[in-house]
mmCIF file of the C-alpha atoms, coordinates in Angstrom:
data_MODEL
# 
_entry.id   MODEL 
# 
loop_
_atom_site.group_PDB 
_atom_site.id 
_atom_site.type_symbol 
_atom_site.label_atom_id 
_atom_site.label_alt_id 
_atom_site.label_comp_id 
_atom_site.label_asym_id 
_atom_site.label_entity_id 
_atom_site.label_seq_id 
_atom_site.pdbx_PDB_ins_code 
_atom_site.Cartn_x 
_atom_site.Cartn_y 
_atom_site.Cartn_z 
_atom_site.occupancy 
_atom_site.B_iso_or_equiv 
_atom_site.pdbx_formal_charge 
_atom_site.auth_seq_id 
_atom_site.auth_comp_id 
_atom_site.auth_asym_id 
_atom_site.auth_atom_id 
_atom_site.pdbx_PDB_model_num 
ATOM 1   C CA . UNK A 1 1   ? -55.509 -46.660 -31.452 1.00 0.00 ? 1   UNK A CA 1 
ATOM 2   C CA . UNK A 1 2   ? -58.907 -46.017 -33.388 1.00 0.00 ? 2   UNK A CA 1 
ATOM 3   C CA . UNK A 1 3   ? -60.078 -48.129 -35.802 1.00 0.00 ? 3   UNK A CA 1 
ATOM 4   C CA . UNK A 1 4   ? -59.968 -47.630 -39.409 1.00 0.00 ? 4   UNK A CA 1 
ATOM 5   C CA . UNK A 1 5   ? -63.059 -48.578 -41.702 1.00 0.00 ? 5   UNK A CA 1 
ATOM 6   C CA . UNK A 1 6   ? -62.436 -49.434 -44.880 1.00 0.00 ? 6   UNK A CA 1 
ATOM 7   C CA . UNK A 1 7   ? -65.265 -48.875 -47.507 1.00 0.00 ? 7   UNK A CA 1 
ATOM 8   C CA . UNK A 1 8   ? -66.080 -51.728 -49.688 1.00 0.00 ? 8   UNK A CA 1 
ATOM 9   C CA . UNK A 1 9   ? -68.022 -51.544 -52.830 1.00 0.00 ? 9   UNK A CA 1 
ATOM 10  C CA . UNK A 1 10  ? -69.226 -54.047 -55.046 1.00 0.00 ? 10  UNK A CA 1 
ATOM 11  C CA . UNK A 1 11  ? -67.374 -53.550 -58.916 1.00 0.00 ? 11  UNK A CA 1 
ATOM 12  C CA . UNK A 1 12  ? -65.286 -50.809 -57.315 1.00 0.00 ? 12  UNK A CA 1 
ATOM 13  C CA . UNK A 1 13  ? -62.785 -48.390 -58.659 1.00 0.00 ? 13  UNK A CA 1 
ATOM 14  C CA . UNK A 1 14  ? -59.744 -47.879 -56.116 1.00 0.00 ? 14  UNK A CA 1 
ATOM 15  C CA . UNK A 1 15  ? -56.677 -46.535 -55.605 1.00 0.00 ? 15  UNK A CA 1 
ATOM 16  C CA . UNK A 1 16  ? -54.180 -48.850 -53.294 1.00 0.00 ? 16  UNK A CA 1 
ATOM 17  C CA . UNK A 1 17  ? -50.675 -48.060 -51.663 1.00 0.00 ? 17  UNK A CA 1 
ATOM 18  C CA . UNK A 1 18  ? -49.048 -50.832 -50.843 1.00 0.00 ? 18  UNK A CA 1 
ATOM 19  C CA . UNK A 1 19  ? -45.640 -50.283 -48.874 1.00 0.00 ? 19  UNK A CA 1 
ATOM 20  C CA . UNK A 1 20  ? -42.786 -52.465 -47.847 1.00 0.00 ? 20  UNK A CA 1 
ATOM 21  C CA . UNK A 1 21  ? -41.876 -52.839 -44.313 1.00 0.00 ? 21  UNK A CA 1 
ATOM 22  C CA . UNK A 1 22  ? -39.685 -49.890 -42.782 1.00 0.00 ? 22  UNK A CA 1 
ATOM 23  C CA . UNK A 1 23  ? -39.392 -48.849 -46.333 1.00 0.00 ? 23  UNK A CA 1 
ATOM 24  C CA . UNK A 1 24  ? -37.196 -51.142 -47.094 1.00 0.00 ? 24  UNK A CA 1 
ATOM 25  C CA . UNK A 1 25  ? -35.878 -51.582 -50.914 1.00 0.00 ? 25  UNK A CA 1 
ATOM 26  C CA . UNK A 1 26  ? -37.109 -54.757 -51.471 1.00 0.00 ? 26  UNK A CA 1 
ATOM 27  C CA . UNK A 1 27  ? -38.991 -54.313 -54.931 1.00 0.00 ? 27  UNK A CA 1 
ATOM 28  C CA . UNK A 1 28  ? -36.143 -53.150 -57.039 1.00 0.00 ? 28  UNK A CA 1 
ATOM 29  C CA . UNK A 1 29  ? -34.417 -56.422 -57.194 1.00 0.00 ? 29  UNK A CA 1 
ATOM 30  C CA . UNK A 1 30  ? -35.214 -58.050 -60.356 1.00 0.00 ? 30  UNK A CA 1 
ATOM 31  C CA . UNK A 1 31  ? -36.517 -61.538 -59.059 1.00 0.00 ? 31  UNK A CA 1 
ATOM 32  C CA . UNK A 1 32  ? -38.656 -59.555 -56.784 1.00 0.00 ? 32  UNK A CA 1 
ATOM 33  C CA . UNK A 1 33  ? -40.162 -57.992 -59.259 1.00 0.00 ? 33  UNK A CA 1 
ATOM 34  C CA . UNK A 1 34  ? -40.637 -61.371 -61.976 1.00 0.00 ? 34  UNK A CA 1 
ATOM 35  C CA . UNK A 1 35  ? -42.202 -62.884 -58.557 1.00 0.00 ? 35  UNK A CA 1 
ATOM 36  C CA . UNK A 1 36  ? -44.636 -60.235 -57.842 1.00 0.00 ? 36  UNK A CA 1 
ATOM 37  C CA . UNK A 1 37  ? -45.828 -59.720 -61.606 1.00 0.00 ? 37  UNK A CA 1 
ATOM 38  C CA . UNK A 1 38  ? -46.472 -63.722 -61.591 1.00 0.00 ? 38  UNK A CA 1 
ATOM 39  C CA . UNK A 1 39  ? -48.489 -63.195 -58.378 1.00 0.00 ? 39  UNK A CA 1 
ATOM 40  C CA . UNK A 1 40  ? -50.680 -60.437 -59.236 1.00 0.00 ? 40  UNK A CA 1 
ATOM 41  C CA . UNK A 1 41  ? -51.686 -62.803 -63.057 1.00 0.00 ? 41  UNK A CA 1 
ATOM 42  C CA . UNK A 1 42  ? -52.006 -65.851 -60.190 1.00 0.00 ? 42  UNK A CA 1 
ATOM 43  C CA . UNK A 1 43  ? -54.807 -63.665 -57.761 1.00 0.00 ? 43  UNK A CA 1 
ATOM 44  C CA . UNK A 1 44  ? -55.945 -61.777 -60.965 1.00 0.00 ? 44  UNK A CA 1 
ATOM 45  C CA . UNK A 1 45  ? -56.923 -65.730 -62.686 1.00 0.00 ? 45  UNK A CA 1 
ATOM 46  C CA . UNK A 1 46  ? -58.219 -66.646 -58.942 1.00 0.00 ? 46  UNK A CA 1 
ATOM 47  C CA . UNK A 1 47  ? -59.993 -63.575 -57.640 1.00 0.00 ? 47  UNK A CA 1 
ATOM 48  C CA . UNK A 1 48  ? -60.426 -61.658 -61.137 1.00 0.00 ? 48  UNK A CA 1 
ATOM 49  C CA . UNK A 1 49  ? -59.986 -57.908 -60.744 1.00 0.00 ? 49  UNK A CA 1 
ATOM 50  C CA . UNK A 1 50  ? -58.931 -55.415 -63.603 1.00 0.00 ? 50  UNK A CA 1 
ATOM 51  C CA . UNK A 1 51  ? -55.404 -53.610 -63.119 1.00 0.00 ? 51  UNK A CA 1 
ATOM 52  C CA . UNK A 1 52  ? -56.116 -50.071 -64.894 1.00 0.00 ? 52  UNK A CA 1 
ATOM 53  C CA . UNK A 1 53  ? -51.941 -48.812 -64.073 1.00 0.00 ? 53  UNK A CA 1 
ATOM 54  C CA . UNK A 1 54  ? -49.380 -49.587 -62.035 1.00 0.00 ? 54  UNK A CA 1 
ATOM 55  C CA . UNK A 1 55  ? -46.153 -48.462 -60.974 1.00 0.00 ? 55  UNK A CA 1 
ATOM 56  C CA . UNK A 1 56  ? -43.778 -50.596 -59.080 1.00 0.00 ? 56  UNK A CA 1 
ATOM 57  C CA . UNK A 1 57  ? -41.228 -48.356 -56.971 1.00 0.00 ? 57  UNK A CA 1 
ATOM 58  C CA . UNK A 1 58  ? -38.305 -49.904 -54.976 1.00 0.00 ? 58  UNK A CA 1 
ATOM 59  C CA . UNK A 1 59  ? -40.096 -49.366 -51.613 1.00 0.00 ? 59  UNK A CA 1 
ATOM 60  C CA . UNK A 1 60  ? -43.850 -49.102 -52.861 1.00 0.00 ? 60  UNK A CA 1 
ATOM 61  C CA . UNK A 1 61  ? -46.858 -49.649 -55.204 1.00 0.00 ? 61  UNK A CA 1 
ATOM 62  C CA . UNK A 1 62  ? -49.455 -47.728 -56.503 1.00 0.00 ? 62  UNK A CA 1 
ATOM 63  C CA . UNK A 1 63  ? -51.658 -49.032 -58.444 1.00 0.00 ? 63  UNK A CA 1 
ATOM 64  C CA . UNK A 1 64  ? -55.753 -48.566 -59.587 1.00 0.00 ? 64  UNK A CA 1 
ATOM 65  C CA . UNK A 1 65  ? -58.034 -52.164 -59.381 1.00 0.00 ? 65  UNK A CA 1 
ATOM 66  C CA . UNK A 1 66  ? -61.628 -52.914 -60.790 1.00 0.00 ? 66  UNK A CA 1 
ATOM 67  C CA . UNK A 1 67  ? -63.451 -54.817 -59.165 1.00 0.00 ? 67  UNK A CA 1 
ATOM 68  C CA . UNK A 1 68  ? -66.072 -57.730 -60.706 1.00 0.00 ? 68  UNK A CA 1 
ATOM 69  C CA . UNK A 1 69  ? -69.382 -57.157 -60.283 1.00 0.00 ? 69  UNK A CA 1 
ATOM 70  C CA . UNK A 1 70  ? -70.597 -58.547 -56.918 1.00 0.00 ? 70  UNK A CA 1 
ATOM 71  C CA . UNK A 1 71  ? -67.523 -58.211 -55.533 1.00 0.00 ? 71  UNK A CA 1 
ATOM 72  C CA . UNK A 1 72  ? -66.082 -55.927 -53.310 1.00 0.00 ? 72  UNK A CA 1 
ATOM 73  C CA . UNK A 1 73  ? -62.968 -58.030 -51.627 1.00 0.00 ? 73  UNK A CA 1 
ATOM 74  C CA . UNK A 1 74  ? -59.735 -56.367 -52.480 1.00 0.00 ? 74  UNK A CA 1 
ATOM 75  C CA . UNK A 1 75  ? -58.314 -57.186 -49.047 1.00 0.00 ? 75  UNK A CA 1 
ATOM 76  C CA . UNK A 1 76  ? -58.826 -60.876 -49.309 1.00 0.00 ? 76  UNK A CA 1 
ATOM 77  C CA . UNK A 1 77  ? -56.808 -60.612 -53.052 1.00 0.00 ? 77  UNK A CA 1 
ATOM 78  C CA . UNK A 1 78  ? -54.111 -58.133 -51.516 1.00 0.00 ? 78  UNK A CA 1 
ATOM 79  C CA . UNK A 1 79  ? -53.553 -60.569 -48.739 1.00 0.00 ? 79  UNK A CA 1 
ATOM 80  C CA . UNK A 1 80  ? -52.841 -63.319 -51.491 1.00 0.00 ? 80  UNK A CA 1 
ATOM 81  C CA . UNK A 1 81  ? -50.197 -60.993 -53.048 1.00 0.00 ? 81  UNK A CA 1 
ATOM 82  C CA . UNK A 1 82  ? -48.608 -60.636 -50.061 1.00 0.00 ? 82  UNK A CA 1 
ATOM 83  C CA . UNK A 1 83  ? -48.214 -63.391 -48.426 1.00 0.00 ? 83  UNK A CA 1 
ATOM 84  C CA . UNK A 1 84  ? -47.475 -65.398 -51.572 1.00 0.00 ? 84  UNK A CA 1 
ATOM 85  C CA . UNK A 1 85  ? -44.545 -62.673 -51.892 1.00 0.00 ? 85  UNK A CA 1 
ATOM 86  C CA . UNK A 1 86  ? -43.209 -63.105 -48.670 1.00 0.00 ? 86  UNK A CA 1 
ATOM 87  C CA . UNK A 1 87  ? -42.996 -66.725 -49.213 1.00 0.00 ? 87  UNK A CA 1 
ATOM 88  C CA . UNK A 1 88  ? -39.975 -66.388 -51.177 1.00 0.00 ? 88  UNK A CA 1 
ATOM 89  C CA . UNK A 1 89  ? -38.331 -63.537 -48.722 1.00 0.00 ? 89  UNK A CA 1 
ATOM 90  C CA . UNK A 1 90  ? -35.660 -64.638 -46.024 1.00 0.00 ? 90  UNK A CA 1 
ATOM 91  C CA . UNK A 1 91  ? -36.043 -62.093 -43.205 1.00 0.00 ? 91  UNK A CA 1 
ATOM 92  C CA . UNK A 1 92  ? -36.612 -62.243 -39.389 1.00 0.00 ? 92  UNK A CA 1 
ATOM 93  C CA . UNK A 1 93  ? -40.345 -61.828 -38.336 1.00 0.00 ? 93  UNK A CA 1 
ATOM 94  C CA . UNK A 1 94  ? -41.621 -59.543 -35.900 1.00 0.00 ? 94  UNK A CA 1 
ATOM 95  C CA . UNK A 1 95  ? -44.158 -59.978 -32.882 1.00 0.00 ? 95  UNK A CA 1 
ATOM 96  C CA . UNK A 1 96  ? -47.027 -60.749 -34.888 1.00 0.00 ? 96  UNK A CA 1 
ATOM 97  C CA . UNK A 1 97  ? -44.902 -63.588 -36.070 1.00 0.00 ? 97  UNK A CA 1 
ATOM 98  C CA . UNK A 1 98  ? -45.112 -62.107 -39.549 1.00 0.00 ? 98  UNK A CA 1 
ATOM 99  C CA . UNK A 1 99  ? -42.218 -61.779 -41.694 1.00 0.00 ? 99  UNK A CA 1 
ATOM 100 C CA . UNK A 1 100 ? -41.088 -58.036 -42.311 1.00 0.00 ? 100 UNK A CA 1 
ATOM 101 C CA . UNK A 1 101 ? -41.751 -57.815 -45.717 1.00 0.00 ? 101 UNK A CA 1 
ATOM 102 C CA . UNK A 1 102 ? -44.884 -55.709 -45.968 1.00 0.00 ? 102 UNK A CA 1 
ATOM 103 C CA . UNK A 1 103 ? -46.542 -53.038 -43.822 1.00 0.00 ? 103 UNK A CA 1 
ATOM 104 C CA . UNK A 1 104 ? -49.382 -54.406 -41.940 1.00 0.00 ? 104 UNK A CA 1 
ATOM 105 C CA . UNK A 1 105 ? -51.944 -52.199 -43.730 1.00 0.00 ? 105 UNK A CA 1 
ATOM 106 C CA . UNK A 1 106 ? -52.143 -50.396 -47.008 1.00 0.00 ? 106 UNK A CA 1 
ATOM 107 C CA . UNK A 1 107 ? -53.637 -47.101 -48.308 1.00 0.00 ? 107 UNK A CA 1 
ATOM 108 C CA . UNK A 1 108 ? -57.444 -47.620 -50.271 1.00 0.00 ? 108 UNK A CA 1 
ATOM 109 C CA . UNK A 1 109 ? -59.337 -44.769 -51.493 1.00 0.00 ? 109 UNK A CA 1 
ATOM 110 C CA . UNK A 1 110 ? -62.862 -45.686 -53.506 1.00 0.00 ? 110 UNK A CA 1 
ATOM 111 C CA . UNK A 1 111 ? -62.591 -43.374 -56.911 1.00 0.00 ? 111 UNK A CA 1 
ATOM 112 C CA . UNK A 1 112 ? -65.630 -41.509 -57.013 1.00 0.00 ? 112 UNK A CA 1 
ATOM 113 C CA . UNK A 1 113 ? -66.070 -40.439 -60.898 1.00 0.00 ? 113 UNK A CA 1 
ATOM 114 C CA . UNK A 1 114 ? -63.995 -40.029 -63.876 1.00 0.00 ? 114 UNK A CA 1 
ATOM 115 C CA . UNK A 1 115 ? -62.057 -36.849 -62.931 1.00 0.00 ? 115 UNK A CA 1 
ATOM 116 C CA . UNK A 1 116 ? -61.554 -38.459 -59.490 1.00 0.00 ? 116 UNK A CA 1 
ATOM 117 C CA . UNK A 1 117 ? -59.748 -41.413 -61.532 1.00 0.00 ? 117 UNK A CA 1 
ATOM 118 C CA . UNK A 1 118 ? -57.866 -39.358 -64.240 1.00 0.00 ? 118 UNK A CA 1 
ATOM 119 C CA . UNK A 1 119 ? -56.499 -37.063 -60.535 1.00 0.00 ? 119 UNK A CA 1 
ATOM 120 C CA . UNK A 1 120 ? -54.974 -40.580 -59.444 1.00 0.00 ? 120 UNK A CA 1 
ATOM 121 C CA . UNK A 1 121 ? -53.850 -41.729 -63.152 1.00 0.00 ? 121 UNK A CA 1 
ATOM 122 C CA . UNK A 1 122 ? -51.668 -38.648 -62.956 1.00 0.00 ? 122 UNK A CA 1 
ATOM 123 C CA . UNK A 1 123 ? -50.257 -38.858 -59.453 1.00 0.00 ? 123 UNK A CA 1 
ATOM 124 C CA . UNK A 1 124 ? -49.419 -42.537 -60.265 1.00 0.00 ? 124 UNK A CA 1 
ATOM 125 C CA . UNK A 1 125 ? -47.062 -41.130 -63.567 1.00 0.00 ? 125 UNK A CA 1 
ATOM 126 C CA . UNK A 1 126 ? -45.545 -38.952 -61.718 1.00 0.00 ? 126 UNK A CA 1 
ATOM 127 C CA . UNK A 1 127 ? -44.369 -40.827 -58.950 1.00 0.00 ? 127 UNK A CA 1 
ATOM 128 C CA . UNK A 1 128 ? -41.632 -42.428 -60.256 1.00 0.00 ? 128 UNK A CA 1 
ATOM 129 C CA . UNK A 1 129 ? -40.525 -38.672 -61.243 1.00 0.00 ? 129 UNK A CA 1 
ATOM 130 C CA . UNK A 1 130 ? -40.715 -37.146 -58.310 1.00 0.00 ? 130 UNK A CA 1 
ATOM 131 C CA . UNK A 1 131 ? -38.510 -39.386 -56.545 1.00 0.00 ? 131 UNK A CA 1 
ATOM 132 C CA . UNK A 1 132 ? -35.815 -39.177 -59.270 1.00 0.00 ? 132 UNK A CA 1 
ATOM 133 C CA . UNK A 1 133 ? -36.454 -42.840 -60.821 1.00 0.00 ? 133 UNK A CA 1 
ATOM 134 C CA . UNK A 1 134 ? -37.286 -41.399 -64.532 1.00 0.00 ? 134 UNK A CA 1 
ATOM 135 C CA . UNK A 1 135 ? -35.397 -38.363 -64.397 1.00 0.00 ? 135 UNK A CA 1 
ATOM 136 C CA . UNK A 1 136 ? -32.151 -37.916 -66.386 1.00 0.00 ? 136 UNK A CA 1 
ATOM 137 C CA . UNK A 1 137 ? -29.165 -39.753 -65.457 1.00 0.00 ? 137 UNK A CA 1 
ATOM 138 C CA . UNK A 1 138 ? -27.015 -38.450 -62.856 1.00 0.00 ? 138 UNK A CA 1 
ATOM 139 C CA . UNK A 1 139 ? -23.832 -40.426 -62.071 1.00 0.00 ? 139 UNK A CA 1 
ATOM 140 C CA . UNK A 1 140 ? -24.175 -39.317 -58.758 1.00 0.00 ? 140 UNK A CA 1 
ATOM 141 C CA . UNK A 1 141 ? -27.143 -41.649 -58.039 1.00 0.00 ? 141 UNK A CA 1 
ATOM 142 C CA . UNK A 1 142 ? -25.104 -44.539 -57.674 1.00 0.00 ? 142 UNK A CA 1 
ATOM 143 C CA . UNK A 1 143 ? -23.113 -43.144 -55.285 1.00 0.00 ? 143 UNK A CA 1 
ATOM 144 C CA . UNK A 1 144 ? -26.050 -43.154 -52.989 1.00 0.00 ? 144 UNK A CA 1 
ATOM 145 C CA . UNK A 1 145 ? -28.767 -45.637 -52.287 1.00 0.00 ? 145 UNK A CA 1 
ATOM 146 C CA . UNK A 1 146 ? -30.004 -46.180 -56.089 1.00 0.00 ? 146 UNK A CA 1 
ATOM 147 C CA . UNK A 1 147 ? -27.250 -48.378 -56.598 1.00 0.00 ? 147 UNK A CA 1 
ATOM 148 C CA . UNK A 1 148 ? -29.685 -50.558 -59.176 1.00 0.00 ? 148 UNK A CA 1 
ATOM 149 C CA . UNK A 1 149 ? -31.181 -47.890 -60.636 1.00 0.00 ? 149 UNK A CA 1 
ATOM 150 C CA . UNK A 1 150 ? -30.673 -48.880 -64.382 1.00 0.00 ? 150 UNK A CA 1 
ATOM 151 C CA . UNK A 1 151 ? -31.900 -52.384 -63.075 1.00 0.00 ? 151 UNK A CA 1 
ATOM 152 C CA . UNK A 1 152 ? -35.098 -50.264 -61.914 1.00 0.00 ? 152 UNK A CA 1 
ATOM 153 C CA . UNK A 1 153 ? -35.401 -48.541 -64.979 1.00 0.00 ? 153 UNK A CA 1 
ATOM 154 C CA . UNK A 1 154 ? -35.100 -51.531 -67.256 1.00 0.00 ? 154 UNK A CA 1 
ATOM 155 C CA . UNK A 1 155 ? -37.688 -53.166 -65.126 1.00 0.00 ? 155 UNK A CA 1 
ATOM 156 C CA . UNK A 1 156 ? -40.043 -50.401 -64.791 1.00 0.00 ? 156 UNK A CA 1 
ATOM 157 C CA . UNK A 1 157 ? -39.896 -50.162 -68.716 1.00 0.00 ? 157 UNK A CA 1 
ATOM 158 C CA . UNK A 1 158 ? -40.716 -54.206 -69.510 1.00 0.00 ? 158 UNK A CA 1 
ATOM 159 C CA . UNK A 1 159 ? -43.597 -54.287 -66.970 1.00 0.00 ? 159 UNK A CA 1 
ATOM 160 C CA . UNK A 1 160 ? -45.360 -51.384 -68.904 1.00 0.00 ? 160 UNK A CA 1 
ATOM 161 C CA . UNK A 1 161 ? -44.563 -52.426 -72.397 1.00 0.00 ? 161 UNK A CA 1 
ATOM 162 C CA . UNK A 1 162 ? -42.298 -49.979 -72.838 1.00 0.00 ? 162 UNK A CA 1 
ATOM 163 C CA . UNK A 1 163 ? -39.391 -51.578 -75.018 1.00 0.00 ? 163 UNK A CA 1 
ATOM 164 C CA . UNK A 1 164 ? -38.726 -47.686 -77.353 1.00 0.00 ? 164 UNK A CA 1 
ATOM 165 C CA . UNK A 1 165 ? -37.213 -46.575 -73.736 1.00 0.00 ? 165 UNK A CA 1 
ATOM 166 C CA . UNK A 1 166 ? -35.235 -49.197 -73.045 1.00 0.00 ? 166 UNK A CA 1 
ATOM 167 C CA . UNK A 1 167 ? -32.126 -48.454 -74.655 1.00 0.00 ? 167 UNK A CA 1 
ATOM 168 C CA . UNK A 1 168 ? -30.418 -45.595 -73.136 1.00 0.00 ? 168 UNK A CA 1 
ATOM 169 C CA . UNK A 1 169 ? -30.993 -47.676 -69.378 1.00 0.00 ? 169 UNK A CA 1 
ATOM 170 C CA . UNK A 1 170 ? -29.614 -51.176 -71.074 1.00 0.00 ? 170 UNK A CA 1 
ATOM 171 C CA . UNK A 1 171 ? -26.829 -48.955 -72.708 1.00 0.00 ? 171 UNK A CA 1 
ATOM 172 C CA . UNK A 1 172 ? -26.117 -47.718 -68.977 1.00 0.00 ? 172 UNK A CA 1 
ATOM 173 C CA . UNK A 1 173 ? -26.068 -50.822 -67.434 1.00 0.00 ? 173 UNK A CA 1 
ATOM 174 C CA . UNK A 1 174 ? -23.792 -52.709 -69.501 1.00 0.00 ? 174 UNK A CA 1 
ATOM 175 C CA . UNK A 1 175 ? -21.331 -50.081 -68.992 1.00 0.00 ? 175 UNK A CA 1 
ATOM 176 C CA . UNK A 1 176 ? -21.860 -49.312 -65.706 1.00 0.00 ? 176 UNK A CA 1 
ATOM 177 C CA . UNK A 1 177 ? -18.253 -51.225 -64.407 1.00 0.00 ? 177 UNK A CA 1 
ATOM 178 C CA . UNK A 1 178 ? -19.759 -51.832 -61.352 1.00 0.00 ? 178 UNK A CA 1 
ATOM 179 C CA . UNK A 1 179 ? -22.489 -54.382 -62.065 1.00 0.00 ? 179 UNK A CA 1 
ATOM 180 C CA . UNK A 1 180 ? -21.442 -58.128 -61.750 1.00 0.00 ? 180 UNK A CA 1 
ATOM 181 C CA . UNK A 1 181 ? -22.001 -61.340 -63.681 1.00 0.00 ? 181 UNK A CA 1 
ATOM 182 C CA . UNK A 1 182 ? -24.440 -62.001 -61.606 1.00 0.00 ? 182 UNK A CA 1 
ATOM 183 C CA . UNK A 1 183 ? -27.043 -58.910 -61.854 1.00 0.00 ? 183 UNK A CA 1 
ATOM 184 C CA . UNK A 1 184 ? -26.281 -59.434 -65.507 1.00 0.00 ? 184 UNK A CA 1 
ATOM 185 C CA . UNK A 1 185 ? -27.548 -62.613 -65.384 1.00 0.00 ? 185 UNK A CA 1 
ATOM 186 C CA . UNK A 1 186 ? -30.794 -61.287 -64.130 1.00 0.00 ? 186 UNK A CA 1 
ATOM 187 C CA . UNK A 1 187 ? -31.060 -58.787 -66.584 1.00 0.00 ? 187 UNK A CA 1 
ATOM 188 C CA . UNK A 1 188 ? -31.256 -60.842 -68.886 1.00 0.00 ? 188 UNK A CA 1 
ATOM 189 C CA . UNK A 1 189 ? -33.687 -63.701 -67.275 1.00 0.00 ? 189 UNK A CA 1 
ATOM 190 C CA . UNK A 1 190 ? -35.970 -60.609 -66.739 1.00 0.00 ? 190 UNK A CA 1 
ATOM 191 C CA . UNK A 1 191 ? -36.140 -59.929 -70.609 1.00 0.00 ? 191 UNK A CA 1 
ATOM 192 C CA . UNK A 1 192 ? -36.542 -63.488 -71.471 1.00 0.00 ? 192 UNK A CA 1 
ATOM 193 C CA . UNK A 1 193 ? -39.214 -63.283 -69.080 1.00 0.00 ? 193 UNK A CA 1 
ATOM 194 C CA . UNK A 1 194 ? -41.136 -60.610 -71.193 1.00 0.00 ? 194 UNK A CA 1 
ATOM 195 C CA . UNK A 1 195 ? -40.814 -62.011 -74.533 1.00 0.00 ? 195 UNK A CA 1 
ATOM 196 C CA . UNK A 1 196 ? -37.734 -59.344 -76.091 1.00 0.00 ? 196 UNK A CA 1 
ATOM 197 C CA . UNK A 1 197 ? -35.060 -62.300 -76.890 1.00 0.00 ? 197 UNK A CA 1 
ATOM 198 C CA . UNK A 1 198 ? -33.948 -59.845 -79.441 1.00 0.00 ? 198 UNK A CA 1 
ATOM 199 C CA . UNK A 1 199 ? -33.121 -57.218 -76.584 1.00 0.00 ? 199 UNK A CA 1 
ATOM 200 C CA . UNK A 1 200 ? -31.374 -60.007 -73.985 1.00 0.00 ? 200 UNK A CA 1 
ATOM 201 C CA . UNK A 1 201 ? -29.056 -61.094 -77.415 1.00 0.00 ? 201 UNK A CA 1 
ATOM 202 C CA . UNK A 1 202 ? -27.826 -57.984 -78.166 1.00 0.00 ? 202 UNK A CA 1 
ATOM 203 C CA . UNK A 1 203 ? -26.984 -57.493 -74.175 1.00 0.00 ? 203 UNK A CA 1 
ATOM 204 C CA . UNK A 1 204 ? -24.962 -60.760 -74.160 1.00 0.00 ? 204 UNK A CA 1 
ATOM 205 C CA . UNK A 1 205 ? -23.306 -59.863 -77.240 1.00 0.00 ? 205 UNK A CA 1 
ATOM 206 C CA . UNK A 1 206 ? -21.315 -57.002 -76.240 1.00 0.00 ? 206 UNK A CA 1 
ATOM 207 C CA . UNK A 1 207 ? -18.269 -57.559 -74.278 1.00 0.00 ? 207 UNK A CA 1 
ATOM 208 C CA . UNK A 1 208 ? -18.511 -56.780 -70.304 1.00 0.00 ? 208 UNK A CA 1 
ATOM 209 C CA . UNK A 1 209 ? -16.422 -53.478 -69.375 1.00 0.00 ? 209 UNK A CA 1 
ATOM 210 C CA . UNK A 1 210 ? -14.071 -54.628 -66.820 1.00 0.00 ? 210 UNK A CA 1 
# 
């Protein structure tokens, strides 16, 4: 197998792809998510590093760092994220004696100029649309594998500041009959989490459908 060469610049501009191993759904789970989002502010406070935008999808992240000046180590802070993350994951481990959590590698590419970053900006907002996340809401998706999707959504939303687009997912969730005590529970630890106490009192307040 060749070897790949990653290019390293001091106060670099990248783009990263960071994916779970075998794809697996791991990031869509609300304490996942509170867990990673404390880990990147832990590395950012330790290593500093800029996050320009991110998007958190169940099996994947994109995302565009800064580096400091003098600096060019995103692997050592990437390898902080991760294994910090898999800390709190119970799963087997495979011959590396690594637990599957992540892929061994990820996806870098140095951003050259402006237009080069503004190319990625766009790619990263249209992710989550392309694989259905932000579209409209089709009752059919929880027939399949997005069986947390309005947990995704409501996620998604808090971790970019979104609160004017939360309402129509909350709405969802709370009357989605299938969701449990429990996953409401997380719900509304995740918007505790992010400061809207006004948002996690109205959620308790309305009656569970049955």
């Amino acid at each position: 197998m060749s070897e790949y060469l990653r290019l390293y610049r001091q106060q670099g501009w990248y783009f990263f792809t960071v994916v779970t191993y075998n794809r697996e759904k791991i990031l869509i789970q609300p304490d996942n998510l509170i867990r990673l989002r404390q880990l990147f502010s832990y590395v950012m406070k330790k290593l500093p590093f800029k996050i320009d935008v991110v998007v958190i999808l169940p099996d994947h992240i994109h995302c565009i760092w800064r580096l400091p000046l003098d600096d060019d180590d995103f692997s050592t802070r990437w390898r902080l994220i991760k294994r910090y993350f898999s800390i709190g994951i119970n799963t087997s481990l495979t011959k590396r004696a690594e637990k599957k959590v992540w892929q061994r590698r990820f996806w870098e590419h140095l951003l050259r100029n402006e237009k080069d970053w503004r190319t990625h900006i766009d790619y990263i907002h249209y992710n989550p649309v392309k694989i259905d996340i932000c579209k409209s809401f089709q009752p059919a998706l929880y027939k399949k594998e997005h069986f947390y999707f309005d947990d995704f959504l409501i996620d998604w939303y808090l971790f970019h500041q979104e609160k004017e687009k939360l309402n129509e997912p909350l709405t969802r969730f709370k009357e989605n009959p299938v969701k449990s005590i429990d996953s409401m529970l997380l719900i509304l630890k995740i918007l505790l989490f992010y400061g809207h106490t006004d948002l996690a009192v109205r959620l308790a307040e309305k009656p569970l459908n049955q």
